[in-house]
C-alpha positions in Angstrom: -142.9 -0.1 116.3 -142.7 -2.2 119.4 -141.8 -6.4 118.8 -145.4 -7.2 119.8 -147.6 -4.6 117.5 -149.3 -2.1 119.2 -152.3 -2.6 121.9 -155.8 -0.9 122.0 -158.4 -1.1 124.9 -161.9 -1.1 123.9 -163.4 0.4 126.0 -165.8 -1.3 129.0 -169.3 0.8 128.2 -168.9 -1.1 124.8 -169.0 -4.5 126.2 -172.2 -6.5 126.0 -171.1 -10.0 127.0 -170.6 -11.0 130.0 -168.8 -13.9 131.3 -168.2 -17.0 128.8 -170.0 -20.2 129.4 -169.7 -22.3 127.1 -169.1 -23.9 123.6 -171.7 -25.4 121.7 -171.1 -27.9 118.6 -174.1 -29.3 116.1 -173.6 -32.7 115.8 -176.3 -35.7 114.5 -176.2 -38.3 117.3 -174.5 -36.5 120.6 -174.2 -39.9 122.4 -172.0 -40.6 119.5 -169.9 -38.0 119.5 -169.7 -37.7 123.6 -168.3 -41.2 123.5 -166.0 -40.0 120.9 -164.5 -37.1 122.9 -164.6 -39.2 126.1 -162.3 -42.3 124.2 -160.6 -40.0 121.9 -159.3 -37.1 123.7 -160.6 -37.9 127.9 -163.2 -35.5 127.4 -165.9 -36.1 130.5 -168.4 -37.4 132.6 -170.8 -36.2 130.1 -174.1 -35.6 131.7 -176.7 -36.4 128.6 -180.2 -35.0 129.0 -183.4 -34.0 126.7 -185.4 -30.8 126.8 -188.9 -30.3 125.2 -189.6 -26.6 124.6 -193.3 -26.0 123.7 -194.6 -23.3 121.3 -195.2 -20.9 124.2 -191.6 -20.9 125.2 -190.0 -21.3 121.6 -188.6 -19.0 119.2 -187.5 -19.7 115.8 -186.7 -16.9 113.3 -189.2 -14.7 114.9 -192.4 -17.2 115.3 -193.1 -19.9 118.2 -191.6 -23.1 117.8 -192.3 -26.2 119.2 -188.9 -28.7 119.6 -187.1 -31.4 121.6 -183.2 -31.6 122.1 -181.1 -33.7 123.2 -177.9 -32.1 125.0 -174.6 -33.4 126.5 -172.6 -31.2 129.0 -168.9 -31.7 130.1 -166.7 -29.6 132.0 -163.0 -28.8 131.5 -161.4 -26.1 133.4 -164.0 -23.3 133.9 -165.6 -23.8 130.5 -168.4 -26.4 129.6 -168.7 -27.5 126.3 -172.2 -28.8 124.9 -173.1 -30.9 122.2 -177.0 -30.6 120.8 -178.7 -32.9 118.5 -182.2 -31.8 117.6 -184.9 -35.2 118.5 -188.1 -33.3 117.0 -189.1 -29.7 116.0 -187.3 -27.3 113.4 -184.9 -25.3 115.4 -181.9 -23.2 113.7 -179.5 -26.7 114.0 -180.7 -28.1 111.0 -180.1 -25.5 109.1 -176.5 -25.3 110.5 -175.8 -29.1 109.6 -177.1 -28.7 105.9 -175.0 -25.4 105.9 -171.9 -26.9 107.2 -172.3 -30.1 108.6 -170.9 -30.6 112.1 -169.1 -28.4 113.8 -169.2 -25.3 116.6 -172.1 -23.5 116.4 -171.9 -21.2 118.8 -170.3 -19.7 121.4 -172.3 -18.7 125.1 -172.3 -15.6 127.4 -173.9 -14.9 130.5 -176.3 -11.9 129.8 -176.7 -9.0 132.5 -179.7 -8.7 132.9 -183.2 -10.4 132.0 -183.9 -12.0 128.8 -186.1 -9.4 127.4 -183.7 -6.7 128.4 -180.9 -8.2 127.0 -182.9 -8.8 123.7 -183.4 -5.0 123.6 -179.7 -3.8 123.7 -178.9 -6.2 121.2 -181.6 -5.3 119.1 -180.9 -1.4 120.0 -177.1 -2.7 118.1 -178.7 -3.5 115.2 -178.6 -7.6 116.2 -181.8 -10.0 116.5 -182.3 -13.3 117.9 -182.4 -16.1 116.0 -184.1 -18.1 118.2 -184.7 -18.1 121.6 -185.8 -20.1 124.6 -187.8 -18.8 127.5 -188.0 -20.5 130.8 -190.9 -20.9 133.1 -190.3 -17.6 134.7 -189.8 -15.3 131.6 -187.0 -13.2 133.1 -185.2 -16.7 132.6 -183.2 -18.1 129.2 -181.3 -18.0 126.3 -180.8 -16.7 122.6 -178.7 -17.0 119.9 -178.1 -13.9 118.3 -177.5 -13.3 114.5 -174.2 -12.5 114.7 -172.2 -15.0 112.3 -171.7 -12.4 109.7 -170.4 -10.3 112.0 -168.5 -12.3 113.8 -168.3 -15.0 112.6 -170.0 -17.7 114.9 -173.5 -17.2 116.3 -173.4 -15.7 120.1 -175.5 -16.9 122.7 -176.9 -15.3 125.9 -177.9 -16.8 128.6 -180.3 -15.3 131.2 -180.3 -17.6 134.2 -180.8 -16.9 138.0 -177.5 -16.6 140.1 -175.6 -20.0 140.6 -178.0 -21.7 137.9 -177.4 -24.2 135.6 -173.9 -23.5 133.8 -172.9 -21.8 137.4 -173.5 -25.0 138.6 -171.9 -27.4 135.6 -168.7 -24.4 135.7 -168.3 -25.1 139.5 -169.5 -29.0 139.9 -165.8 -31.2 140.2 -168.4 -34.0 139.0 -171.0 -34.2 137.2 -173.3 -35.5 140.3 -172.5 -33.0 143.0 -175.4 -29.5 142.0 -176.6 -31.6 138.7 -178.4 -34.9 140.5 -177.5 -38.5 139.4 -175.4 -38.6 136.0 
């Protein structure tokens, strides 16, 4: 046997992720935890924001869900990592904490293709949203998949027009260039 173990290709028709874009920790208070990362460890700008999904765009464990986030983006190298805290509303991150406390929830991919497309090959593998968010525009937004037992940490796609928003936070040297005023 060779001194490095053997190699395998899987091969490309079997991939359904595409490109990694980001990493997502649970935590309780994410202004907190950003100022942590930022003193402790030179982590940032982080560009802090809140998002109110009504029931008509919401998801949760198959039946509309009404919640507000609040989310903190910073960017190192070409990967962003994301910290959510949940304001109001029942989504999946509560669950997570009472599971595990804080920690990486899950892990993002750009999807291929449209939302609802994307939802169909995953659900063609056997694999079902947990939740999901839809933007304005349907085509348009993201879903963790139930894929912790599997693999485990939960996978996210994400179903944005070209040069969107993690194009633009994965390509911004600041966090004031495509995202506005930090």
């Amino acid at each position: 046997m060779h001194p490095l173990g053997v190699n395998k290709i899987i091969p490309a028709a079997q991939v359904m992720l595409g490109d990694p874009t980001h990493v997502c920790l649970v935590v309780r208070d994410v202004e907190r935890t950003a100022t942590a990362y930022a003193h402790t460890l030179g982590f940032g700008p982080w560009l802090v924001r809140e998002i109110e999904t009504a029931e008509s765009h919401g998801v949760v464990q198959g039946k509309p869900a009404a919640y507000r986030l609040k989310f903190a983006y910073c960017r190192r190298g070409a990967l962003a990592y994301e910290l959510v805290e949940t304001v109001s509303g029942h989504p999946i991150y509560q669950d997570f904490l009472a599971a595990h406390g804080e920690g990486l929830h899950h892990v993002g991919f750009r999807g291929a293709g449209a939302l609802d497309d994307e939802l169909a090959r995953w659900a063609a593998a056997g694999i079902e949203p947990l939740m999901v968010n839809r933007r304005d525009d349907p085509r348009y937004g993201w879903a963790y998949l139930d894929t912790h037992g599997r693999f485990g940490c939960i996978l996210e796609i994400v179903c944005d027009p070209a040069l969107g928003w993690w194009e633009s936070l994965a390509l911004a040297t600041d966090l004031r260039g495509p995202l506005g005023k930090v």
